[in-house]
Jmol script that loads the backbone (N, CA, C; Angstrom):
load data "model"
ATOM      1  N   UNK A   1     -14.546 -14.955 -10.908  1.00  0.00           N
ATOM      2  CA  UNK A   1     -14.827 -14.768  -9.505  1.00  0.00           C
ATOM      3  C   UNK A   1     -14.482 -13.333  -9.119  1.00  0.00           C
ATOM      4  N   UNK A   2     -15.321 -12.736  -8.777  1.00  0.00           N
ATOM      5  CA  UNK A   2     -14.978 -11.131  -8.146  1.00  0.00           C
ATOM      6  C   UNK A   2     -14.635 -11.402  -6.582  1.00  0.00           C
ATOM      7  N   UNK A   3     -13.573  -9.994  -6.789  1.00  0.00           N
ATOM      8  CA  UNK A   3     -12.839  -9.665  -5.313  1.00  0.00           C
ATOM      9  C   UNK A   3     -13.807  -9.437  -4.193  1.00  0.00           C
ATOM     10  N   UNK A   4     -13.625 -10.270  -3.649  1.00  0.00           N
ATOM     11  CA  UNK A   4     -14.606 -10.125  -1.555  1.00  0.00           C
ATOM     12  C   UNK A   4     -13.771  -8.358  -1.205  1.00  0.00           C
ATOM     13  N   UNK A   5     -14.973  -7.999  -1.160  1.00  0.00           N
ATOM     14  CA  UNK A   5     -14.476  -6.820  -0.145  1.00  0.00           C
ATOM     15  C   UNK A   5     -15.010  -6.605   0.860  1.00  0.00           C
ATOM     16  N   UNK A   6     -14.067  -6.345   2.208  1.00  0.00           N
ATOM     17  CA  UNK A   6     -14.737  -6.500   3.110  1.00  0.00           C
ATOM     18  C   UNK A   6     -16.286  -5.292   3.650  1.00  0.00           C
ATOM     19  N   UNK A   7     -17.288  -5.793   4.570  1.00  0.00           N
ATOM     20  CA  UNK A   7     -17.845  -5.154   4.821  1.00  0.00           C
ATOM     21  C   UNK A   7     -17.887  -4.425   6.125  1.00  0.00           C
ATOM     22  N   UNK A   8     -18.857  -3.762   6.148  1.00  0.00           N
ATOM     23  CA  UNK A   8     -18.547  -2.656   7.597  1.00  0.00           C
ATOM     24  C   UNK A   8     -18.702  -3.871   9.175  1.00  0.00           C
ATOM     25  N   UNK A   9     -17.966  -3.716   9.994  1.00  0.00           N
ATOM     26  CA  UNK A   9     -17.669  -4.608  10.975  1.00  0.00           C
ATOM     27  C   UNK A   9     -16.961  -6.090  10.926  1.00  0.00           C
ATOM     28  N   UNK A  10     -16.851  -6.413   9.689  1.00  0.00           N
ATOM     29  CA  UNK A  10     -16.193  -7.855   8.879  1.00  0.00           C
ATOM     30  C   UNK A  10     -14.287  -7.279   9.573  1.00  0.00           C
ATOM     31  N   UNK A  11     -14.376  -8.996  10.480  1.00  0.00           N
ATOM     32  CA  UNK A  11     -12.826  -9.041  10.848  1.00  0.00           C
ATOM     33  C   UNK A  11     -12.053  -9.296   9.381  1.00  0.00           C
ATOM     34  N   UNK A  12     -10.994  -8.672   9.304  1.00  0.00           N
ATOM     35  CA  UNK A  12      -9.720  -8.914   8.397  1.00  0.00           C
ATOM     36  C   UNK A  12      -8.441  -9.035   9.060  1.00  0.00           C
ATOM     37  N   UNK A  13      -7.852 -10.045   9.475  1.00  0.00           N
ATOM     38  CA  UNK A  13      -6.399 -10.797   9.687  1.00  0.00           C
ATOM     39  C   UNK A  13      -5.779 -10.579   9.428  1.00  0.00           C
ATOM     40  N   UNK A  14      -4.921  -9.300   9.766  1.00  0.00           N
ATOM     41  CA  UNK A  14      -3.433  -8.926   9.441  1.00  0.00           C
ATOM     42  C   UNK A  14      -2.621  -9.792   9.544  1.00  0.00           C
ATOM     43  N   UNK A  15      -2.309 -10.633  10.096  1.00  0.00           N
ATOM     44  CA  UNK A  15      -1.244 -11.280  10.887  1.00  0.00           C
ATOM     45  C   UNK A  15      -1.162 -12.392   9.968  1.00  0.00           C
ATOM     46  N   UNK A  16      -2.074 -12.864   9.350  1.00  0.00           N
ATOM     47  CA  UNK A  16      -1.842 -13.641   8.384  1.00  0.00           C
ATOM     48  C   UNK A  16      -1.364 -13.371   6.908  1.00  0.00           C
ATOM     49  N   UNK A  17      -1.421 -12.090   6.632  1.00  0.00           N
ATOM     50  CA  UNK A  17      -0.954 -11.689   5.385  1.00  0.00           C
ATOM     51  C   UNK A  17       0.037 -11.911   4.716  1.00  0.00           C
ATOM     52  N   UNK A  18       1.222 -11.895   5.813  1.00  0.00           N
ATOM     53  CA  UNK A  18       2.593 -12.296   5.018  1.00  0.00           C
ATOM     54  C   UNK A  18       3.049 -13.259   4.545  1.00  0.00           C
ATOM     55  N   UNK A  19       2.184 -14.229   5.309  1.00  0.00           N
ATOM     56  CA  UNK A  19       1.603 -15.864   5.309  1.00  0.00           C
ATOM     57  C   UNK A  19       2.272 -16.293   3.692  1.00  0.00           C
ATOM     58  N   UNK A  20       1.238 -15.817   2.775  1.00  0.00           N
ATOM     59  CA  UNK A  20       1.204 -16.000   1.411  1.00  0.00           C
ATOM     60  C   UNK A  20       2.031 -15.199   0.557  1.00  0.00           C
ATOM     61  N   UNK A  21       2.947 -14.273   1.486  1.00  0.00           N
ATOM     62  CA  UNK A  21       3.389 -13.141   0.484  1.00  0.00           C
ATOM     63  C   UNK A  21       4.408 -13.668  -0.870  1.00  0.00           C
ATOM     64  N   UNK A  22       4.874 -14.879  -0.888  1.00  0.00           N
ATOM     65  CA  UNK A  22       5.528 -15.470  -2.220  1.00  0.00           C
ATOM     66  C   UNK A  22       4.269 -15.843  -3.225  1.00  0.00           C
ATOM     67  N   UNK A  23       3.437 -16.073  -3.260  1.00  0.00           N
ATOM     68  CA  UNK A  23       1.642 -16.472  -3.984  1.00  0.00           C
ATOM     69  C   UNK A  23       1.208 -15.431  -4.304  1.00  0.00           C
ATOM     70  N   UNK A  24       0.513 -14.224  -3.423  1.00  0.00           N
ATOM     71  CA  UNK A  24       0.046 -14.029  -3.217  1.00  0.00           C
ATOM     72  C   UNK A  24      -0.060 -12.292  -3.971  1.00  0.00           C
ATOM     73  N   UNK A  25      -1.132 -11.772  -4.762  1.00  0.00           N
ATOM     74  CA  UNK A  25      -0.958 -10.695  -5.200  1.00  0.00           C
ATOM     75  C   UNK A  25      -1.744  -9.455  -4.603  1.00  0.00           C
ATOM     76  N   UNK A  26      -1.928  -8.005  -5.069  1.00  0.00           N
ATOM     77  CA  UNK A  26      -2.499  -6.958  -4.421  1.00  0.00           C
ATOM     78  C   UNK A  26      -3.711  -7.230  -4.483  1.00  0.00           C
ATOM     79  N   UNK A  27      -4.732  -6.798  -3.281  1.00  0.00           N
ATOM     80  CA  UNK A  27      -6.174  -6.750  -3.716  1.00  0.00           C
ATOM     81  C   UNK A  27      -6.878  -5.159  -2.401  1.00  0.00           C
ATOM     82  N   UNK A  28      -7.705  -5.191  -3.326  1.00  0.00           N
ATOM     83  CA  UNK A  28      -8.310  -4.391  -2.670  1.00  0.00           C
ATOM     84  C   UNK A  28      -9.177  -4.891  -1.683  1.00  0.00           C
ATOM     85  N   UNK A  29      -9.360  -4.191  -0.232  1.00  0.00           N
ATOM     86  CA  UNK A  29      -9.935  -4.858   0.687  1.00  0.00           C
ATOM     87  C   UNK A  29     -11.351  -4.016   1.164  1.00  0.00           C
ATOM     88  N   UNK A  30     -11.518  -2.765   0.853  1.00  0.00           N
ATOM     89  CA  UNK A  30     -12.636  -2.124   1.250  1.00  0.00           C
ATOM     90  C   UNK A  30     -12.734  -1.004   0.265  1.00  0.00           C
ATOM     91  N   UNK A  31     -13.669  -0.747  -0.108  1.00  0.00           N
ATOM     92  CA  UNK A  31     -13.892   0.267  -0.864  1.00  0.00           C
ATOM     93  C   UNK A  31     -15.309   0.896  -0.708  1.00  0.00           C
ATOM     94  N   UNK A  32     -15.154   1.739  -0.597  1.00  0.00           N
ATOM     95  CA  UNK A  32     -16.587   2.910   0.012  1.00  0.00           C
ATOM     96  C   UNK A  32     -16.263   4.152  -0.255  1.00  0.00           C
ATOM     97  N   UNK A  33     -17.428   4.910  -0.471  1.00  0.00           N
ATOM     98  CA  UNK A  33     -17.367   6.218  -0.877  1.00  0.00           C
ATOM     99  C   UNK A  33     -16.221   7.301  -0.269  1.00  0.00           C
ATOM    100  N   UNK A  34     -16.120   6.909   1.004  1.00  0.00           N
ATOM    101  CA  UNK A  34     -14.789   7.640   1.820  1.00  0.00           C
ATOM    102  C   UNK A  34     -13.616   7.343   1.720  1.00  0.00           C
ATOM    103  N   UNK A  35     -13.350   6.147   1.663  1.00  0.00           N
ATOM    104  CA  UNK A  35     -11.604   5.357   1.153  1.00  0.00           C
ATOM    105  C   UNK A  35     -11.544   4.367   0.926  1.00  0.00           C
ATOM    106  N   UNK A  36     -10.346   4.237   0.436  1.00  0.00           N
ATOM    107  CA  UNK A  36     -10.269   2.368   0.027  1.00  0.00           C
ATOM    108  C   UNK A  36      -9.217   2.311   0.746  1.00  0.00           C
ATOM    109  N   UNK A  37      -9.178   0.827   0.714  1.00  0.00           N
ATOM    110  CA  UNK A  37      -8.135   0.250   1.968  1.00  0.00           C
ATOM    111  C   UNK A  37      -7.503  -1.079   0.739  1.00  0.00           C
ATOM    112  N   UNK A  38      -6.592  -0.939   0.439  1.00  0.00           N
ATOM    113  CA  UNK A  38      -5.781  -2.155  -0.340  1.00  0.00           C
ATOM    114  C   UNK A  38      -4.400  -3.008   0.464  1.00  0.00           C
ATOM    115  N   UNK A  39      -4.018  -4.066  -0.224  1.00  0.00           N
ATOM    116  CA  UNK A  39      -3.151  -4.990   0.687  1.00  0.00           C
ATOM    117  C   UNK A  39      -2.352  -4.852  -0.710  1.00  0.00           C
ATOM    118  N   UNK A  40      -0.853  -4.379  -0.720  1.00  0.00           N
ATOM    119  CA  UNK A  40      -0.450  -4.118  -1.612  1.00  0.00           C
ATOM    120  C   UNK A  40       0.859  -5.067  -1.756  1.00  0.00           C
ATOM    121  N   UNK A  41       0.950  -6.030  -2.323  1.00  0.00           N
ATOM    122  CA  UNK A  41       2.630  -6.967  -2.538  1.00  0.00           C
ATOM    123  C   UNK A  41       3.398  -6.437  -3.942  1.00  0.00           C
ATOM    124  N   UNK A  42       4.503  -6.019  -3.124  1.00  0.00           N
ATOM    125  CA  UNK A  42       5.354  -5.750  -3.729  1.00  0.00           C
ATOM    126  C   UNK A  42       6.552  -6.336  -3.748  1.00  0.00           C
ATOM    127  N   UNK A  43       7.284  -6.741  -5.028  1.00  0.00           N
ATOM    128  CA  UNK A  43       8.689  -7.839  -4.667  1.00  0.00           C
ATOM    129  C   UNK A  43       9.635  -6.865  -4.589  1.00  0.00           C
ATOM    130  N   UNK A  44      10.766  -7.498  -4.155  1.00  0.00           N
ATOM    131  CA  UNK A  44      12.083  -6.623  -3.915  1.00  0.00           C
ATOM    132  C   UNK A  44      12.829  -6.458  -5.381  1.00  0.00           C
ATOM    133  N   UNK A  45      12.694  -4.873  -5.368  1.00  0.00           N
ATOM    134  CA  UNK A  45      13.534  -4.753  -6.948  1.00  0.00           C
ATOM    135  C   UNK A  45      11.992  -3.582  -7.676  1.00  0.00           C
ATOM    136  N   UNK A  46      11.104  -4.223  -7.471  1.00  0.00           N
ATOM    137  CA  UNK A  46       9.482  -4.205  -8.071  1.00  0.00           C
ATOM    138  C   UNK A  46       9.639  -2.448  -7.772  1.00  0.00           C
ATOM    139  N   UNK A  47       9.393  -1.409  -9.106  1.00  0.00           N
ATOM    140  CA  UNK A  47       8.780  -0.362  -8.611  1.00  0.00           C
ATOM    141  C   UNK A  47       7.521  -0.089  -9.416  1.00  0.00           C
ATOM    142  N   UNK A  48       6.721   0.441  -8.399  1.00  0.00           N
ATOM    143  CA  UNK A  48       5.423   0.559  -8.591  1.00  0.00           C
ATOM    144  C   UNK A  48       4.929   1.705  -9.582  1.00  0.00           C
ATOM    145  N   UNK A  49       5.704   2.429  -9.525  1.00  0.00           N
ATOM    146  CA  UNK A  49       5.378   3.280 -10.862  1.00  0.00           C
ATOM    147  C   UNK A  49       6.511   3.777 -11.496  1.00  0.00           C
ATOM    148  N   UNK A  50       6.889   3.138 -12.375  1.00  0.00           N
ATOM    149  CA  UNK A  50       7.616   2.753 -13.893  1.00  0.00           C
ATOM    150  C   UNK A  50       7.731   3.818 -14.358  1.00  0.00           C
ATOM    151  N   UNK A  51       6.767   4.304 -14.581  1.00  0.00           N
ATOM    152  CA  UNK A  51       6.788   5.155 -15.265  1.00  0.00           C
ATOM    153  C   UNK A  51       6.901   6.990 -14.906  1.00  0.00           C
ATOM    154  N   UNK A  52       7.618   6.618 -13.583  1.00  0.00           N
ATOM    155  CA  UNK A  52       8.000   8.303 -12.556  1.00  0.00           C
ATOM    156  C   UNK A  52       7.100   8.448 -11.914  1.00  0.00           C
ATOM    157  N   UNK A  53       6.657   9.648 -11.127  1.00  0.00           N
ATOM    158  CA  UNK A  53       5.834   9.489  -9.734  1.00  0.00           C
ATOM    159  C   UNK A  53       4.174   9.717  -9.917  1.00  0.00           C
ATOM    160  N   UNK A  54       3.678   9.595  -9.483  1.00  0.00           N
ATOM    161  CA  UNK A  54       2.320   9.266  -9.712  1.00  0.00           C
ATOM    162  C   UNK A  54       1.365  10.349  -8.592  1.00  0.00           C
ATOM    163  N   UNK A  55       0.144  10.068  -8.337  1.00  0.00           N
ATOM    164  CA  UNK A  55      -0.510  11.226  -7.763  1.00  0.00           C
ATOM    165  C   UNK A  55      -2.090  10.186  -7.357  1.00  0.00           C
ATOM    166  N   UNK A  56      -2.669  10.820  -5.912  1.00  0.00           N
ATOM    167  CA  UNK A  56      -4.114   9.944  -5.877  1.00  0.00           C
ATOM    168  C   UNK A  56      -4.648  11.257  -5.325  1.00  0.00           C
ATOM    169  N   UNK A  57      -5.866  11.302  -5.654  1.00  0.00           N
ATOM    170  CA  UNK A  57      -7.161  12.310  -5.531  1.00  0.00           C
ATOM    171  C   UNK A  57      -7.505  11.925  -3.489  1.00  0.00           C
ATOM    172  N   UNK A  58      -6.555  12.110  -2.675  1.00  0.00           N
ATOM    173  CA  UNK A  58      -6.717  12.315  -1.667  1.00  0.00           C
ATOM    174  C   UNK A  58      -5.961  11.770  -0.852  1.00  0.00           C
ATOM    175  N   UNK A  59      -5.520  12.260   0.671  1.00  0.00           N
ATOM    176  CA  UNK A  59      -4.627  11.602   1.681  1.00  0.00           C
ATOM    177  C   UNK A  59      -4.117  10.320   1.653  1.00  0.00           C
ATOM    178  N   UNK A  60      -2.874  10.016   1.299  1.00  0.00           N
ATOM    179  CA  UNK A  60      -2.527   8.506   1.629  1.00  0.00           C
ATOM    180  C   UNK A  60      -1.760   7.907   2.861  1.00  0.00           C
ATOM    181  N   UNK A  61      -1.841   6.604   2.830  1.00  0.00           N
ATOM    182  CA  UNK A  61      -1.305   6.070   4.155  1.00  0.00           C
ATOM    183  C   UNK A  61      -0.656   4.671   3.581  1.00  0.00           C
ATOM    184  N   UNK A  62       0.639   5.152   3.747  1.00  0.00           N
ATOM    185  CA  UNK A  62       1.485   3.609   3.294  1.00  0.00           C
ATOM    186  C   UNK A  62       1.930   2.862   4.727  1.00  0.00           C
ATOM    187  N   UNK A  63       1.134   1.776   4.543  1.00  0.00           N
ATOM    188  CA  UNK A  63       1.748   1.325   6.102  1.00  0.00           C
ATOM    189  C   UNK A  63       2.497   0.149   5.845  1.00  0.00           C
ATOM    190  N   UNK A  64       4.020  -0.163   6.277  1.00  0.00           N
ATOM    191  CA  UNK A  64       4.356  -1.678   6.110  1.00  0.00           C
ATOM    192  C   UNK A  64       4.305  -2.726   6.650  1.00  0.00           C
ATOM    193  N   UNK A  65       3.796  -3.561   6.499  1.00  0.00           N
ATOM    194  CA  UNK A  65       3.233  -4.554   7.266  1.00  0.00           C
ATOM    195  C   UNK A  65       4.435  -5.529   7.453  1.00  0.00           C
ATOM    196  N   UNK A  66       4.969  -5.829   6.206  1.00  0.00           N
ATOM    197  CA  UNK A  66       6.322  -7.116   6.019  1.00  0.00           C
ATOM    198  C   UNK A  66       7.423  -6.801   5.085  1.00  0.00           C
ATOM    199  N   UNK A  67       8.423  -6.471   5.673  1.00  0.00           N
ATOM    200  CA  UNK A  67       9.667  -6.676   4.392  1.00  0.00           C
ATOM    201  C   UNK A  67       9.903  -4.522   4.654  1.00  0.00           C
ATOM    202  N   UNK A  68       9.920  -4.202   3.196  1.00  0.00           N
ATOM    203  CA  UNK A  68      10.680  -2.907   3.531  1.00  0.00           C
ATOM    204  C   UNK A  68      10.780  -2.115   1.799  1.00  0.00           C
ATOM    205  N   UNK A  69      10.270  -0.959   2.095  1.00  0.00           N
ATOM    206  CA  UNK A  69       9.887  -0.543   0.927  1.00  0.00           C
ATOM    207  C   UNK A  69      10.749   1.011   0.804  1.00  0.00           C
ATOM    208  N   UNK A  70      10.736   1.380  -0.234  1.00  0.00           N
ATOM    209  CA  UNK A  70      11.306   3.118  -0.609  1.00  0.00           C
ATOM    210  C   UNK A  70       9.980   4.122  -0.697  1.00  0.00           C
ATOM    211  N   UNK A  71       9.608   5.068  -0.076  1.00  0.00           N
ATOM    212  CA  UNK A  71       8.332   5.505  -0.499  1.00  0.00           C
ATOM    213  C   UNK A  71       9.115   7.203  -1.171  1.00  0.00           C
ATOM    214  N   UNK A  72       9.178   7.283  -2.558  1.00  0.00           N
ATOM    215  CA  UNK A  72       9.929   8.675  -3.031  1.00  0.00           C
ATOM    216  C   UNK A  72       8.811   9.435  -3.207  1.00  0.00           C
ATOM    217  N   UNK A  73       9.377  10.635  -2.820  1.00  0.00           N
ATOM    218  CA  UNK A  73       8.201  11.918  -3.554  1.00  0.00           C
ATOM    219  C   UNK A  73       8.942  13.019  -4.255  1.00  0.00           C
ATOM    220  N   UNK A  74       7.936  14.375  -4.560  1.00  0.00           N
ATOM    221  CA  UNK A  74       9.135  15.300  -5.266  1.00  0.00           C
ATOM    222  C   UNK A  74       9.871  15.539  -4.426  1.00  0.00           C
ATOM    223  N   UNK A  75      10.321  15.487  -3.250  1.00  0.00           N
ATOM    224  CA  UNK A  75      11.304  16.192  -2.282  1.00  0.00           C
ATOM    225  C   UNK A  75      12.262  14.933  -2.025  1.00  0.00           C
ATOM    226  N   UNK A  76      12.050  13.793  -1.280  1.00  0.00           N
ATOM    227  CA  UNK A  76      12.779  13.048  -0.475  1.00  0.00           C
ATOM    228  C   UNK A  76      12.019  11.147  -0.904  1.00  0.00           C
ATOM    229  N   UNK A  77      13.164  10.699  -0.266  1.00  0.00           N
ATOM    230  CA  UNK A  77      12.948   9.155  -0.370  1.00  0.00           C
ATOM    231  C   UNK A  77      12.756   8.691   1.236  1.00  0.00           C
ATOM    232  N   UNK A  78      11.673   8.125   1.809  1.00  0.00           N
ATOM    233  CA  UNK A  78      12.381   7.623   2.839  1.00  0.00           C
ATOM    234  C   UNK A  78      12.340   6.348   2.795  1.00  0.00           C
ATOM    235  N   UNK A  79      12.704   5.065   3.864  1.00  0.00           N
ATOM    236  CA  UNK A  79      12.747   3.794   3.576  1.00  0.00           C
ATOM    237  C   UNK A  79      11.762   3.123   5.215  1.00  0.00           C
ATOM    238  N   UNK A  80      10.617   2.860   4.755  1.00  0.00           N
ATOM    239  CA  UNK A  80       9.693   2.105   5.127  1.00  0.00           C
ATOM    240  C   UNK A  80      10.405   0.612   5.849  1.00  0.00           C
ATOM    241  N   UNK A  81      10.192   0.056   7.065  1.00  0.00           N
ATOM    242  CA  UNK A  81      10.355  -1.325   7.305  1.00  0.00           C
ATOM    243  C   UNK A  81       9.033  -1.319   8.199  1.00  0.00           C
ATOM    244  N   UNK A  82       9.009  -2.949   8.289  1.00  0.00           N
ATOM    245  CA  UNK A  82       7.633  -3.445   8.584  1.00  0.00           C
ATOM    246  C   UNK A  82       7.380  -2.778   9.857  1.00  0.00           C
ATOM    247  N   UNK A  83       5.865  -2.440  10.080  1.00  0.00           N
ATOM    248  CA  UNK A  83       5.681  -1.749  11.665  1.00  0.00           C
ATOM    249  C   UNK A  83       5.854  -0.312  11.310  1.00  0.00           C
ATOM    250  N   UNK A  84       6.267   0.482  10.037  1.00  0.00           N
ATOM    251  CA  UNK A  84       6.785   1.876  10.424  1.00  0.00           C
ATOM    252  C   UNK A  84       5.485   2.193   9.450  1.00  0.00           C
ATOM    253  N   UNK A  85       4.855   3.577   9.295  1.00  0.00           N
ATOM    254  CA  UNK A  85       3.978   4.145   8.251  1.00  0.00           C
ATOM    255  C   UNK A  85       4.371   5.475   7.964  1.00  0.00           C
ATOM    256  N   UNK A  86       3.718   5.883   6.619  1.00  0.00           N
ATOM    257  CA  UNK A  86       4.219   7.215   6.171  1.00  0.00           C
ATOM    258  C   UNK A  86       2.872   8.268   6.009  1.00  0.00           C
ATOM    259  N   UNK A  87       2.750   9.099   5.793  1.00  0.00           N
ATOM    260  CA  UNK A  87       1.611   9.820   5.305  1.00  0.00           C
ATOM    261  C   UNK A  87       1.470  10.649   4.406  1.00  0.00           C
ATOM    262  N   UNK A  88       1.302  10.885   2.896  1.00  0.00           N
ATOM    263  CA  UNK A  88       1.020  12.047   2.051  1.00  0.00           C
ATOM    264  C   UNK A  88      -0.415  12.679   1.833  1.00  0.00           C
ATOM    265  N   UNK A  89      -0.099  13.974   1.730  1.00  0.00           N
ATOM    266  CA  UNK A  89      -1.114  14.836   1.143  1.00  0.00           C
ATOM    267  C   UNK A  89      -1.993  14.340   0.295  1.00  0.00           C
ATOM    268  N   UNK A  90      -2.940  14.725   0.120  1.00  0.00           N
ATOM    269  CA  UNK A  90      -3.961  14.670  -1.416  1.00  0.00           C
ATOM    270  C   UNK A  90      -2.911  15.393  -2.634  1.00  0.00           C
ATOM    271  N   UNK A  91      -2.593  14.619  -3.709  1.00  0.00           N
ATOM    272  CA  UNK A  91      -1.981  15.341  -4.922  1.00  0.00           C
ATOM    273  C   UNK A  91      -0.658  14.807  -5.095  1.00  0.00           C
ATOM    274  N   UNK A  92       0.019  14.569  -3.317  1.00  0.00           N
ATOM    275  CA  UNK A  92       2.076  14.358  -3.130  1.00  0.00           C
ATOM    276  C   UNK A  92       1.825  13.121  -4.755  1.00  0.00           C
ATOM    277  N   UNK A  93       3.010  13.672  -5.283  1.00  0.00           N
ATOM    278  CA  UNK A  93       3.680  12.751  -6.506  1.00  0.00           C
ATOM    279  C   UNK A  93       4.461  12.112  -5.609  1.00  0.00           C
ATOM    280  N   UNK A  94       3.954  10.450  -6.060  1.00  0.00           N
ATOM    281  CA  UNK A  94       5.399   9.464  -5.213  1.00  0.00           C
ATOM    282  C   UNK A  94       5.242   8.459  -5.801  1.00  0.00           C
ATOM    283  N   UNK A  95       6.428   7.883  -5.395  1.00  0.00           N
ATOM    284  CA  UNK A  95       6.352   6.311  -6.124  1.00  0.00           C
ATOM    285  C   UNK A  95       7.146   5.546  -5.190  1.00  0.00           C
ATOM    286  N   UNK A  96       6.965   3.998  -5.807  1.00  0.00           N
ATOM    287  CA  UNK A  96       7.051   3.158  -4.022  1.00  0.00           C
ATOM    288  C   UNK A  96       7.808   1.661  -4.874  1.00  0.00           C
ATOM    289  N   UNK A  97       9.282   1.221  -4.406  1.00  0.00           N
ATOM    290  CA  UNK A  97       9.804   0.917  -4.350  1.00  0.00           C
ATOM    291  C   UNK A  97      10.550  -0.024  -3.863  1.00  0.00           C
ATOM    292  N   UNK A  98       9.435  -1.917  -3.887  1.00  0.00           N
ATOM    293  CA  UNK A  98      10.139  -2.830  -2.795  1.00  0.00           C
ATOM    294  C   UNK A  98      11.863  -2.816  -2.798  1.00  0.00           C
ATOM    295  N   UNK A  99      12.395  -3.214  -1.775  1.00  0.00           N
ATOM    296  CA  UNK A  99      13.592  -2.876  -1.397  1.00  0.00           C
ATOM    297  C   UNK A  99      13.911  -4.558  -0.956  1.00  0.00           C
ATOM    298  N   UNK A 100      12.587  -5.114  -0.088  1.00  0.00           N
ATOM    299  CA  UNK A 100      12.541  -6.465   0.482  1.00  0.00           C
ATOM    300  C   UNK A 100      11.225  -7.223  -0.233  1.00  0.00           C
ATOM    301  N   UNK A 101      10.714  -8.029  -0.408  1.00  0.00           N
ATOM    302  CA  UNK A 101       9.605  -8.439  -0.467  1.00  0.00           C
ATOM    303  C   UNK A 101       8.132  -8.149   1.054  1.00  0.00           C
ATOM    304  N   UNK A 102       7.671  -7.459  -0.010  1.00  0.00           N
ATOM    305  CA  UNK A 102       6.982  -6.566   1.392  1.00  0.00           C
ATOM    306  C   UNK A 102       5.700  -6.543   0.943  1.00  0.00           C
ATOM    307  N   UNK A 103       4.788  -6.567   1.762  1.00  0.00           N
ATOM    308  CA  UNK A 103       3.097  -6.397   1.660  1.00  0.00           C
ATOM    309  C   UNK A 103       2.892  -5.056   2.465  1.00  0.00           C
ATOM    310  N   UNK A 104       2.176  -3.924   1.900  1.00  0.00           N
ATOM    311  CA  UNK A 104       1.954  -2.609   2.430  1.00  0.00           C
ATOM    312  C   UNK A 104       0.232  -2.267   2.225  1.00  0.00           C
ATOM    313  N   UNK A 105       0.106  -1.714   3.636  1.00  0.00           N
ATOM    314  CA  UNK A 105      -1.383  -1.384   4.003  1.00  0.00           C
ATOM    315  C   UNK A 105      -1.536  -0.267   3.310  1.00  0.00           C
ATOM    316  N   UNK A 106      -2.592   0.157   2.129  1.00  0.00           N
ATOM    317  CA  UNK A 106      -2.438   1.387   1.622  1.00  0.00           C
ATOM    318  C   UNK A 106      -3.778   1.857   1.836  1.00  0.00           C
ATOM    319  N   UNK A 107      -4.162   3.019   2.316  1.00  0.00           N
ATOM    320  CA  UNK A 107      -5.114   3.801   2.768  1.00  0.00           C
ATOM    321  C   UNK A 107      -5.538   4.951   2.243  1.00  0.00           C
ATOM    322  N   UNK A 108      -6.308   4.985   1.549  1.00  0.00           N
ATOM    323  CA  UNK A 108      -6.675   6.275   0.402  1.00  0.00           C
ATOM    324  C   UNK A 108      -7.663   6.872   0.912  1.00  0.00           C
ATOM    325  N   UNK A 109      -7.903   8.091   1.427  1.00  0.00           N
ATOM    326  CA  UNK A 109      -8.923   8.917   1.988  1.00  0.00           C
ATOM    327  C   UNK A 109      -9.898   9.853   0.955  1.00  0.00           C
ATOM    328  N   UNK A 110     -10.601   8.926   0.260  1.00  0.00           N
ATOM    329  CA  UNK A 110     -11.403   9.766  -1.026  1.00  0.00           C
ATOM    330  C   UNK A 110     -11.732  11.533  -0.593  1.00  0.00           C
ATOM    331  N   UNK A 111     -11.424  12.350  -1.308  1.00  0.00           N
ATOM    332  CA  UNK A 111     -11.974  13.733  -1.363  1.00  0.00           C
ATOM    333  C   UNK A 111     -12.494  13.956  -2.911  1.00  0.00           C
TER     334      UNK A 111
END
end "model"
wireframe off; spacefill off
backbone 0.3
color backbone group
């Protein structure tokens, strides 16, 4: 079964997301030539890149929706709780760090 992604004007239900967040894994929710939009679960403890900081080919947007995350880059760590968002450059090395069991809105601005 392939991933539903949503289409242009298609409602998507935030409010229900956290709903499932013990079940429930990352998926991507829109993807188009300009950005992708993913629903990202992360458990508490869980870091997302293992393997030191990482890099995406354009603007990101970590938003937290539930729970509470570490978002590190080369400079600084800050600590994400639900309701707060962060913003990096095209290129920022970071890596992301549940702290709580948390689902995060991630927003990739293709360049």
């Amino acid at each position: 079964m392939s991933t539903h992604h949503a289409k242009a004007g298609e409602i998507v239900d935030l409010a229900t997301w956290a709903n499932d967040l013990p079940f429930e894994k990352s998926k991507a929710i829109v993807k188009s030539n300009g950005f992708e939009l993913a629903r990202l679960v992360i458990k508490a403890g869980e870091d997302m890149h293992k393997n030191g900081l990482c890099h995406v080919n354009g603007p990101t947007i970590f938003h937290c929706i539930e729970g509470e995350i570490d978002l590190q880059t080369s400079d600084t760590t800050v600590r994400l709780h639900a309701g707060q968002l962060a913003y990096l450059e095209s290129q920022a090395k970071h890596a992301v760090t549940g702290i709580q069991d948390s689902v995060v809105l991630l927003t990739i601005v293709l360049t």
